[in-house]
C-alpha positions in Angstrom: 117.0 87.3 121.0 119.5 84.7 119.0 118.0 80.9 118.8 120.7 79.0 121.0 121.8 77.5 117.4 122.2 81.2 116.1 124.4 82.7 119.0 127.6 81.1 118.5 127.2 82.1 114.2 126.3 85.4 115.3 129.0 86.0 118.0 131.7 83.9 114.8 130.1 86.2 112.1 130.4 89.5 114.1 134.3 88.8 114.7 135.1 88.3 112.0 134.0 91.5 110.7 135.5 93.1 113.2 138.4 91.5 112.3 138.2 93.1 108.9 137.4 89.4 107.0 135.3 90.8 104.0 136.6 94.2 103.4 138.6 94.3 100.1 142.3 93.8 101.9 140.7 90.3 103.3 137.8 88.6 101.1 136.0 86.1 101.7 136.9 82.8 100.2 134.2 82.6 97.8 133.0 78.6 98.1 135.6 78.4 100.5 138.3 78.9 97.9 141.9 79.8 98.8 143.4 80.9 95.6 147.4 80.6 97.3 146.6 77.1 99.0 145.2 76.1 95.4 147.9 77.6 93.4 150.3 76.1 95.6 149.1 72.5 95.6 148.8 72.5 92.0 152.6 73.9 91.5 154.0 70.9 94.0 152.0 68.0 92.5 152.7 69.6 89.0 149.3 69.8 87.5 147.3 72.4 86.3 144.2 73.6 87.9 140.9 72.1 87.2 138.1 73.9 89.4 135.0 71.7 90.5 132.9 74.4 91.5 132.6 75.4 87.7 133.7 72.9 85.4 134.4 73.2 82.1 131.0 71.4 81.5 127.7 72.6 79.6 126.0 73.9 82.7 128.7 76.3 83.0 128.1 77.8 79.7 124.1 77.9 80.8 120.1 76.7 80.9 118.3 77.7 78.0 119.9 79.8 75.0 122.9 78.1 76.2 121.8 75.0 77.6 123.2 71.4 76.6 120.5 71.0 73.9 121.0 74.7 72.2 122.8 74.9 68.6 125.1 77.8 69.9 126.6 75.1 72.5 127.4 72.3 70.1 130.5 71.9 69.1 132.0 74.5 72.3 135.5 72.8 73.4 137.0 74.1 76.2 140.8 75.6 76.0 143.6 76.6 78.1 145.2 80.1 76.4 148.3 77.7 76.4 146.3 76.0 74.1 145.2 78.9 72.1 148.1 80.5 70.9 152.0 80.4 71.4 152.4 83.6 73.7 149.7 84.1 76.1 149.6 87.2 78.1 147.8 88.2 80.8 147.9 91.2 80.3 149.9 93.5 77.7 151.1 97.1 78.2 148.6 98.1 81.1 144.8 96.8 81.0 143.1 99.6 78.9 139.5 99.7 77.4 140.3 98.6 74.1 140.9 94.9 75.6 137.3 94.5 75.9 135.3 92.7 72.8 131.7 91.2 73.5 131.0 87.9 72.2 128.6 86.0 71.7 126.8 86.7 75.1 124.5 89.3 75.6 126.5 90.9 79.1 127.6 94.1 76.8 126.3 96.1 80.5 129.3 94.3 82.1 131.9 94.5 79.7 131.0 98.3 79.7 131.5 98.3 83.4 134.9 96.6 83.0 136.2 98.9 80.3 135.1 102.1 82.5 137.0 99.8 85.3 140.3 100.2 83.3 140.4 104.0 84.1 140.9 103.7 87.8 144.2 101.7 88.2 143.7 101.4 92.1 140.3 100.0 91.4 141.3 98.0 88.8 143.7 96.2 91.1 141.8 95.6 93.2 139.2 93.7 91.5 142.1 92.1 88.9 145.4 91.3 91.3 148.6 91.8 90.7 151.3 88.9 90.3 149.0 86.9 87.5 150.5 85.5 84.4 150.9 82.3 82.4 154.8 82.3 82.8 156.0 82.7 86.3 154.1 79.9 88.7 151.8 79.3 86.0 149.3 76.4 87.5 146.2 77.4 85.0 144.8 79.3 88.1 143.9 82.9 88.7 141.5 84.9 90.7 139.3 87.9 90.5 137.9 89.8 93.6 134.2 91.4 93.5 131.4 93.1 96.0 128.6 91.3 97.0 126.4 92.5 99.6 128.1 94.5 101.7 131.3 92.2 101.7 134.2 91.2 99.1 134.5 87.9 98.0 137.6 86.4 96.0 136.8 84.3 93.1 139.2 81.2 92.0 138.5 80.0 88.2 140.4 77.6 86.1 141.8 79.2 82.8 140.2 77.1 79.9 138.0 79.1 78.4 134.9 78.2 76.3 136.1 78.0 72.3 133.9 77.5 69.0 135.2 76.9 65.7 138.6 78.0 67.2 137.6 81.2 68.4 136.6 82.5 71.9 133.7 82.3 72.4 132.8 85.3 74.8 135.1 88.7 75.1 138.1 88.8 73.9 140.6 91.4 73.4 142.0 92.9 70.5 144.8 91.5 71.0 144.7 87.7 70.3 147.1 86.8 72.8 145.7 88.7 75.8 143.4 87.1 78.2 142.4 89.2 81.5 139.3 89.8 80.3 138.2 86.8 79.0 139.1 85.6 82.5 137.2 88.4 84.6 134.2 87.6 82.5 134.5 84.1 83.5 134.8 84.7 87.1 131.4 86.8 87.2 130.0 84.0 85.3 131.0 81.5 88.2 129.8 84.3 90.9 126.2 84.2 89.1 125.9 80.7 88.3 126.7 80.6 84.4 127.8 82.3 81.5 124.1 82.9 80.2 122.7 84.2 83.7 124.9 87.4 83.0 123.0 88.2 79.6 121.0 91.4 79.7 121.7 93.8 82.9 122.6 97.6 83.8 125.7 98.6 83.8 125.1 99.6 87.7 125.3 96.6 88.5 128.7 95.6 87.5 130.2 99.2 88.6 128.6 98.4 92.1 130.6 94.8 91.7 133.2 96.4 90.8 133.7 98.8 93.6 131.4 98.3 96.7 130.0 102.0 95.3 126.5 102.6 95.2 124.6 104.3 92.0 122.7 106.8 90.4 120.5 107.2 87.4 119.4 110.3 85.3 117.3 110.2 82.5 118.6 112.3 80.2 115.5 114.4 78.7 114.9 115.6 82.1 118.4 116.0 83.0 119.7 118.7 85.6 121.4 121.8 84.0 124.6 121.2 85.3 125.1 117.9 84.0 128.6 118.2 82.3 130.1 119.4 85.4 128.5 116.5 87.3 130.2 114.1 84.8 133.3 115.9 85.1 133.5 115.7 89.2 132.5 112.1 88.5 135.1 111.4 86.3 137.5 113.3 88.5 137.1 111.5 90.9 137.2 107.9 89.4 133.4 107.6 89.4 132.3 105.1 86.7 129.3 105.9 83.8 127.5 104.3 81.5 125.0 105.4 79.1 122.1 103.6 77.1 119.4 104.1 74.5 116.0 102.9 75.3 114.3 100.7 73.2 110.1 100.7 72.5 109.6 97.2 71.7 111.7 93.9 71.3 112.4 94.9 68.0 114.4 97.2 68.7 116.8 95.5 70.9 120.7 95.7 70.0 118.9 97.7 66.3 121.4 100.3 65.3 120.5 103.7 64.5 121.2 105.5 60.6 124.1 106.7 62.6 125.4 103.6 64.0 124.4 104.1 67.9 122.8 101.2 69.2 119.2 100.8 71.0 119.1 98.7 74.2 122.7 98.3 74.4 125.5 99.4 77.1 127.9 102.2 76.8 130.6 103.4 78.9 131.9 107.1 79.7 135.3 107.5 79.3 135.8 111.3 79.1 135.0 115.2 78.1 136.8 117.7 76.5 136.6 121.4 75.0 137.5 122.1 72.1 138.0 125.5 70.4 135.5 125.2 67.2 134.7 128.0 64.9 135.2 130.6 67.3 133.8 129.3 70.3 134.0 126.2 73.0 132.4 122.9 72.1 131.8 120.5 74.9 132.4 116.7 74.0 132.1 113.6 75.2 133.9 110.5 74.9 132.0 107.1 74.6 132.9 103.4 73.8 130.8 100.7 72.6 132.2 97.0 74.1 131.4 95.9 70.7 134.9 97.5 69.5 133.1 98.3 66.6 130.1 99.8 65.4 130.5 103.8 65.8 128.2 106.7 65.9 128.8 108.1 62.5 127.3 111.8 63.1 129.7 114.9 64.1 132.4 114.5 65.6 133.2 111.0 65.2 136.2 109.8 63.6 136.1 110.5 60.2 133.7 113.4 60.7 135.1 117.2 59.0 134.7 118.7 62.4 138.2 117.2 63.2 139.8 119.5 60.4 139.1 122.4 62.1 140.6 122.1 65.5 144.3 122.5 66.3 145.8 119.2 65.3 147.8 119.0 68.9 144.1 119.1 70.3 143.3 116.1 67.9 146.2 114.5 69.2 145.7 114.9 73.0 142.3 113.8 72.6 143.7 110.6 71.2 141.4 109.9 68.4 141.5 106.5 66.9 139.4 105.1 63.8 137.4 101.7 64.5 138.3 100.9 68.5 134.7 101.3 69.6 135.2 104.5 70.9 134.3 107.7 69.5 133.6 111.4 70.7 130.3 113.7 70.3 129.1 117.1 71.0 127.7 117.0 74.7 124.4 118.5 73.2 124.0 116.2 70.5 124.1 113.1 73.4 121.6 114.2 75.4 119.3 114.4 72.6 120.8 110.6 71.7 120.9 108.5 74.8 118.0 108.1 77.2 120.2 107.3 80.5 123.1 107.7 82.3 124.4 105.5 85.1 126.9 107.0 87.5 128.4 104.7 90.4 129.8 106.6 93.2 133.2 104.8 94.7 131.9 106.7 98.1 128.1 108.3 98.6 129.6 111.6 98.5 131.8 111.3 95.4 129.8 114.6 93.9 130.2 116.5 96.9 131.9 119.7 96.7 132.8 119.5 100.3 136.1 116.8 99.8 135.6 116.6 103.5 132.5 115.8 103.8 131.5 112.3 105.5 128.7 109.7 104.9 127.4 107.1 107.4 127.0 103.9 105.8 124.2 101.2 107.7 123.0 98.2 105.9 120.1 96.2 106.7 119.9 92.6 105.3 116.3 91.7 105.4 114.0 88.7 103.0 110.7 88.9 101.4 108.6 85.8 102.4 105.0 84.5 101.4 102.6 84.8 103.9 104.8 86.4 106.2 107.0 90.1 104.9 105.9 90.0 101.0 103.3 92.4 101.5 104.1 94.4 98.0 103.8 98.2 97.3 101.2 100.7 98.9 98.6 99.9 96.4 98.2 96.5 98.2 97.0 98.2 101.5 95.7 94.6 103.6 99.8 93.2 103.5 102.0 96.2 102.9 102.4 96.6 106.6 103.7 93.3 106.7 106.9 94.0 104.8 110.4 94.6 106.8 110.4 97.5 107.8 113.6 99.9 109.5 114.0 103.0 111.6 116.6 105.4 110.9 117.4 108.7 112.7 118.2 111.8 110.7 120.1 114.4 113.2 122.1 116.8 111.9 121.1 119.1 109.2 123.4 120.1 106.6 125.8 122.7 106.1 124.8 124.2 103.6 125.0 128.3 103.9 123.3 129.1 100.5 120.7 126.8 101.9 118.2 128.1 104.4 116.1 124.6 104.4 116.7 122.8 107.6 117.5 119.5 106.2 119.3 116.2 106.4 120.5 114.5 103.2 121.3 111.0 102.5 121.2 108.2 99.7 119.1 105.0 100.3 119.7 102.1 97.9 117.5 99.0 98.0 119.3 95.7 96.0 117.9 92.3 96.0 120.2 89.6 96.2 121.4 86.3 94.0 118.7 87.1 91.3 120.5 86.0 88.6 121.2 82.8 89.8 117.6 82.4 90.4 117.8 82.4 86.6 118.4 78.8 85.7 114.7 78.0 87.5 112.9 80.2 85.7 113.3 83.0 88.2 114.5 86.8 87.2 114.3 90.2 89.1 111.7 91.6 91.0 109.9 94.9 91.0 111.6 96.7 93.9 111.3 100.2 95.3 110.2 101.5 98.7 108.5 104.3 100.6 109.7 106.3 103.5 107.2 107.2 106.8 108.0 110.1 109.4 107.5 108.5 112.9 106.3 110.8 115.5 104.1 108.5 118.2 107.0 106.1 119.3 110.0 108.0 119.3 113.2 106.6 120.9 111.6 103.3 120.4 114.2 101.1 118.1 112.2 97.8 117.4 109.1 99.3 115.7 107.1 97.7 113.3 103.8 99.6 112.1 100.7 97.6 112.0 98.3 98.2 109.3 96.2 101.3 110.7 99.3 103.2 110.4 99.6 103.1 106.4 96.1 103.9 106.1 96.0 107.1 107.7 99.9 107.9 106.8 101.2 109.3 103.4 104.8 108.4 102.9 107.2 111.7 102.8 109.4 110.0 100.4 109.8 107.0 98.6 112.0 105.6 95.6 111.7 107.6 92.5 110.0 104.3 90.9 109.4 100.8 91.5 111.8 99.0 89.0 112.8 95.4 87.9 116.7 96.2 88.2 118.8 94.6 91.0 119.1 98.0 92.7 116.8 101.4 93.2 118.4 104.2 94.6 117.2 108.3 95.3 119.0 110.8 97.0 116.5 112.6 99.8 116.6 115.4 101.8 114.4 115.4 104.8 114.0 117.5 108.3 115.7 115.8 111.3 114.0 113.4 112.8 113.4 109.3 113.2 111.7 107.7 110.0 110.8 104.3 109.1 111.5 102.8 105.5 109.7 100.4 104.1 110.9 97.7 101.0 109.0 96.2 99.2 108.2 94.2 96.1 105.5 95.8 93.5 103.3 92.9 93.9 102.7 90.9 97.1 103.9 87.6 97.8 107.3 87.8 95.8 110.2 86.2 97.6 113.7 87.5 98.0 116.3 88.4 99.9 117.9 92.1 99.6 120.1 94.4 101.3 119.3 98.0 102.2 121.8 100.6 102.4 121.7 103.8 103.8 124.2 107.0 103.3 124.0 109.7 105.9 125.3 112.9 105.7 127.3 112.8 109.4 129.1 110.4 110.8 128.5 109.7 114.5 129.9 111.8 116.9 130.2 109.0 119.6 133.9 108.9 120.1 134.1 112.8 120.5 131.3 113.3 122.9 132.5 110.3 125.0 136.2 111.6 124.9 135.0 114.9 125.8 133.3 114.5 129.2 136.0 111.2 130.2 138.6 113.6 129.5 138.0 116.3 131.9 138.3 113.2 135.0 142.1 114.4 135.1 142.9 111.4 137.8 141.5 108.9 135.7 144.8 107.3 132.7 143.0 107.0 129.6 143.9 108.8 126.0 140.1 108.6 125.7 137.8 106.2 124.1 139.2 104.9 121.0 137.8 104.6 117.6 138.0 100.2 118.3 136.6 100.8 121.7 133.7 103.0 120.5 132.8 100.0 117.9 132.6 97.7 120.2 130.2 99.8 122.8 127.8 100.7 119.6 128.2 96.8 118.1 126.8 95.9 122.0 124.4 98.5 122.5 123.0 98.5 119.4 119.7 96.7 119.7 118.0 97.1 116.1 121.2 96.0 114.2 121.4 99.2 112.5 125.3 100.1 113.0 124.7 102.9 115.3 123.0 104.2 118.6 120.0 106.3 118.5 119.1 108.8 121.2 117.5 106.6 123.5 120.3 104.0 123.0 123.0 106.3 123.4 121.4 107.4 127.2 121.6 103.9 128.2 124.9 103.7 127.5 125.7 107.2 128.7 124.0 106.2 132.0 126.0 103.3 132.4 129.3 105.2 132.1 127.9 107.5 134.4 127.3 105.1 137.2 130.6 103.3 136.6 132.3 106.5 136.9 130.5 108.6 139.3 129.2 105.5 141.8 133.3 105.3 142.2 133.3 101.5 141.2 136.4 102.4 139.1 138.0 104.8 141.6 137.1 102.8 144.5 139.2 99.8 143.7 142.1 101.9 142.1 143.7 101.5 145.4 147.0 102.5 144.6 145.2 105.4 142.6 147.4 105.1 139.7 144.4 106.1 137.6 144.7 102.1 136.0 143.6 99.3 138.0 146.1 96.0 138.6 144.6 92.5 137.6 143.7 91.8 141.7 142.1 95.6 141.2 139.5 94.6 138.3 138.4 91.3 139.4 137.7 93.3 142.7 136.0 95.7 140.6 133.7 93.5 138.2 132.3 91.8 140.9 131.5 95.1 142.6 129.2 95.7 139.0 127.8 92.4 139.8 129.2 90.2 137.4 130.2 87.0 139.9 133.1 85.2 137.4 134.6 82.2 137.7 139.0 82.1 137.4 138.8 80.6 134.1 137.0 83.9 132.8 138.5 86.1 135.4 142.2 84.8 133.6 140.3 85.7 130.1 139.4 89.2 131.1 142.8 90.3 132.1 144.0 88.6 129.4 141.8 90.5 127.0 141.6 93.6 128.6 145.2 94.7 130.1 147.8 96.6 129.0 151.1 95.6 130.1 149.6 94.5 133.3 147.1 97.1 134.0 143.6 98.1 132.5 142.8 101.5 131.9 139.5 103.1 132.4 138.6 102.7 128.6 139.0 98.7 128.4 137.1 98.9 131.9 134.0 100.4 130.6 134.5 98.1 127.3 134.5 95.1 129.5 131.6 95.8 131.6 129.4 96.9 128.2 130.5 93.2 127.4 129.8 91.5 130.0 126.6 93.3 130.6 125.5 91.9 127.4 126.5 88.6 127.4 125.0 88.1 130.7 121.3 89.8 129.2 121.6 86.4 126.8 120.4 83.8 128.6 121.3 80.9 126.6 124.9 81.6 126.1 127.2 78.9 126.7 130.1 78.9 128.6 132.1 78.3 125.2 130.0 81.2 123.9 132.0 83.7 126.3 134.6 82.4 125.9 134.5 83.1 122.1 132.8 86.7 122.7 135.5 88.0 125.3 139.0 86.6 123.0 
């Protein structure tokens, strides 16, 4: 049950995702930030903008190694690209990966995520919008549009850009008069609080910023045999990769190797070939370093003799350039090289080799608190019931014929939220992971939560591959059908946080087909069947443990009521004219009969809502008496409150 100050929020949040507001066509106006209302008061008064929400101040640039008082902030001007040079471009010939340069900042991880960002166009666009430039409507304004969370949020920045000693401070491009990615850098900064809370990170996390995707990670001693083909299909299908080198102490941070590969430091993918070599295929790969400089040096880089022995038309297609930052090497010789590699899946299945396969998504948004859900990992047995925990059903088994394991896959991803911003108090990420219970004594039961007894007499049958200080963890499982419970949790009790947990199932819920099925064969009733918006709604109502979807016993409730609006002939009983659709005098006639006693205010709302040129049809029936039904259960809703629920 809602507090009567959380109803009307819930009921205002809820339509508006309905209504699509945080899905990449319509973000949400990050700090309530409307990048065309801005643009377009700026071009009227004829000023430039100025953003207050990040001001060109020192506790943009950051707290500590670039705090106010830090010698690598004196003397930082900040400077329009106007101001910079004579031409400033947005961007020049097509954003490509050779526009990224680090700086001075230690984000390499994101400028690696960015440069694999430039070989997706759609992507790309999506997260950089078109129509930007500093010649047509130029107000000193732009925007940028990233995932947080399980929403997109648009991000308005002003253009002047933090300068020392005349130089940029942070990435640049190779070309000096190009600026996108000077300015995408900027937004993130302004999304995390400061320039300096984006130093040091895996490249996941901007690939997951980047596309609402969700990641995996594969340490590369122990990789799976079939590897290359994985990275191909990823790359195929506009997957983005990083790779890194682990490092054994803090001396080796950002060291470079006798052959110029560099420890601790972020790499993107960019592609694989074969080549024909000495008589037989060589697999490569092709990687950059957001440095723009500093190249591995062994085989096959660029000035490397291998490259004289190939067909020059090869050489050519594989577009080999000396001193970008990005250079090719044998596929063997990199996973003897790099320690890990970071895919991000734009969709869960993006490896599949089904391209019809479909993943369920649910989130659950959840907080660690002390003293009350930070109960830490299963080594802390007193509190570790006490953290969140979630019940998910697993149904259908996979189709899988060279399989004879009856099995259900599906991806769950734990992220904590805002960490870096956490940054500037002396606050970084926490140890995440979590474990995964089979749940046999309370099935059908949604709201469950395990007391302690439970987890002393239960092993987990899965949990996260590792608990790890990263702002995501991630495994893909396989499990028999069934209901399980999953648990998050931080390593160590009494760690606060807030974090979203998303799962990936294999199927997507039948509800709309079984429903259609059975209302279909009523041939007297109208209807074209339950509709996909319909079938949301009824799910959104009956869905009790704000998982996204009904579970067995949920889905008999609902089926029941169906069933004895249907057969108890409520519907057919005050179709008079049996039309198979009910008039407006019909439904109030109707509703009443259900036992929902209306006044004419809401009576006028729910024909206003609910017909269709003048009649209502036996599939906005059923959605109206789901609604009502649940409005009604909540006994503290306002009048206002239904009024807002039934527009």
């Amino acid at each position: 049950m809602f507090s009567y100050g959380g109803i009307s929020a819930h009921i205002s949040a809820s339509r508006l995702k309905a209504e699509g507001i945080g899905s990449c066509e319509q973000a949400v106006h990050f700090q309530n930030q409307a990048f065309e209302d801005l643009k377009r008061e700026c071009l009227e008064g004829g000023f430039l903008f100025e953003d207050p929400c990040f001001p060109a101040e020192p506790p943009s640039l950051g707290f500590k190694e670039l705090g106010p008082y830090s010698s690598k902030t004196h003397g930082v001007e900040w400077m329009r690209p106007t101001e910079l040079c004579d031409d400033p471009q947005f961007i020049m010939g097509g954003a490509t990966r050779t526009d990224i340069c680090q700086g001075a900042l230690g984000d390499c991880w994101l400028l690696a995520a960015i440069a694999s960002l430039t070989l997706n166009e759609k992507i790309l666009h999506r997260v950089v919008p078109h129509g930007q430039s500093f010649q047509e409507d130029y107000a000193g304004i732009f925007h940028f549009q990233f995932w947080q969370f399980g929403e997109w949020v648009d991000i308005v920045i002003d253009d002047r850009l933090p300068v020392k000693d005349g130089e940029l401070m942070f990435v640049h491009s190779a070309e000096g008069n190009e600026f996108w990615s000077a300015l995408i850098e900027k937004a993130y900064a302004k999304l995390n609080g400061s320039y300096e809370a984006l130093s040091g990170g895996s490249t996941t996390e901007g690939f997951e910023d980047f596309t609402g995707g969700v990641s995996e990670m594969y340490e590369l001693n122990k990789a799976p045999k079939d590897l290359y083909r994985i990275i191909s299909k990823a790359l195929e299908r506009g997957s983005l990769l990083g790779c890194s080198i682990d490092i054994t102490s803090r001396f080796d941070m950002e060291a470079v190797t006798f052959k110029k590969l560099v420890k601790g430091h972020a790499y993107s993918v960019t592609g694989l070939s074969q080549v024909n070599f000495r008589g037989h295929t060589e697999r490569l790969i092709r990687i950059r370093n957001p440095w723009g400089q500093v190249e591995w040096t062994g085989a096959w880089s660029d000035n490397s003799p291998e490259w004289d022995e190939i067909d020059p038309s090869e050489r050519e297609d594989m577009c080999l350039q000396m001193e970008d930052g990005e250079f090719w090497m044998s596929f063997s010789e990199f996973l003897r090289q790099f320690s890990r590699l970071e895919i991000c899946n734009l969709t869960p299945d993006a490896l599949s080799e089904d391209a019809m396969s479909h993943w369920n998504t649910t989130a659950f948004h959840g907080s660690w608190r002390r003293g009350s859900t930070a109960g830490g990992c299963r080594n802390h047995p007193n509190t570790f019931w006490i953290n969140p925990q979630y019940k998910i059903t697993l149904l259908e088994e996979d189709d899988d014929p060279e399989d004879d394991e009856v099995a259900c896959s599906f991806l769950v991803a734990l992220m904590q939220k805002d960490r870096r911003r956490h940054r500037r108090h002396g606050q970084d990420m926490h140890t995440i992971g979590f474990a995964i219970y089979e749940v046999r004594t309370r099935q059908g039961c949604q709201n469950v939560h395990l007391k302690k007894n439970f987890f002393l007499t239960h092993s987990s049958c899965a949990r996260s591959e590792t608990f790890i200080n990263l702002r995501e963890v991630s495994t893909r499982l396989r499990l028999p059908p069934g209901e399980y419970l999953i648990v998050p949790s931080t390593f160590e009790p009494s760690k606060e946080a807030d974090f979203v947990l998303r799962v990936f199932t294999e199927k997507q819920s039948e509800t709309e087909t079984i429903l259609n099925r059975v209302v279909l064969r009523h041939k007297d009733l109208k209807t074209d069947g339950f509709s996909m918006e319909s079938c949301r709604t009824m799910v959104n109502l009956m869905d009790k443990d704000g998982s996204a979807h009904l579970g067995l016993v949920e889905f008999q409730i609902l089926w029941n009521k169906i069933r004895k609006w249907l057969v108890s002939v409520i519907y057919r009983q005050f179709d008079l004219d049996k039309s198979g659709t009910m008039s407006s005098y019909e439904m109030r006639l109707a509703v009443e009969s259900a036992g929902f006693k209306l006044n004419n205010r809401l009576n006028q709302i729910l024909v206003a809502r609910y017909a269709e040129n003048e009649s209502i049809d036996f599939d906005n029936f059923i959605c109206c008496l789901v609604k009502l039904e649940a409005m009604f259960s909540m006994s503290l809703l306002t009048v206002l409150d239904m009024f807002l629920w039934m527009l």
